[in-house]
N, C-alpha and C positions, 0 to 999 in steps of 0.2 A: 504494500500500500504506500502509493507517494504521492505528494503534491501532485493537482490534477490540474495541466493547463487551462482545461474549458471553465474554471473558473478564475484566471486571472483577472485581476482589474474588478472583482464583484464586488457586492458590498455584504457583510456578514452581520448577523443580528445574533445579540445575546439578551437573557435577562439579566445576568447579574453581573457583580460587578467587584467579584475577591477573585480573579482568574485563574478560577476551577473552574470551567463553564466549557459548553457545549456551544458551538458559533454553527448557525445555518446560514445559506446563503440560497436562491433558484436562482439559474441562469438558462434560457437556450433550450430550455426542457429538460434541466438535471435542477435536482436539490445535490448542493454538500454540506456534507457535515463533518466539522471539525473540532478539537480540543484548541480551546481562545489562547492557552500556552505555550502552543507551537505554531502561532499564528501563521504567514506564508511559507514558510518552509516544513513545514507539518503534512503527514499523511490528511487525505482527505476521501471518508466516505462519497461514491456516489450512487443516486437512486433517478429513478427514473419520476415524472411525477405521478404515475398510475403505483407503481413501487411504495412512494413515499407515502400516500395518498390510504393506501391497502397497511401499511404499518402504523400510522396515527389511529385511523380506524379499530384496529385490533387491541391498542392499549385504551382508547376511550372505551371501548366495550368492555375491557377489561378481561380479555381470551389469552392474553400472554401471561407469562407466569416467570416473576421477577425477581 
């Protein structure tokens, strides 16, 4: 897993604000997701947004088991 071009240049959103955090960013029809500690040079998950879309889903109904 490495830094993923197709999101260069995006803009990334977090909640919080002790830089433990999870950073999303959609671009292009990709969500990524990143650790805000490893900012641009950091692995970055990608999901498609039918992907991303079917996984929020799953933990709002609460089917996953964490």
């Amino acid at each position: 897993m490495d830094s993923d071009s197709r999101f260069h240049g995006a803009i990334w959103r977090s909640k919080c604000n002790n830089g433990q955090c999870v950073e999303i960013t959609s671009q292009d029809g990709w969500v990524g997701v990143r650790d805000s500690k490893d900012g641009e040079t950091g692995p970055v998950l990608s999901f498609t947004h039918e992907e991303w879309s079917t996984f929020i889903e799953a933990v709002k109904s609460g089917t996953l088991d964490v």
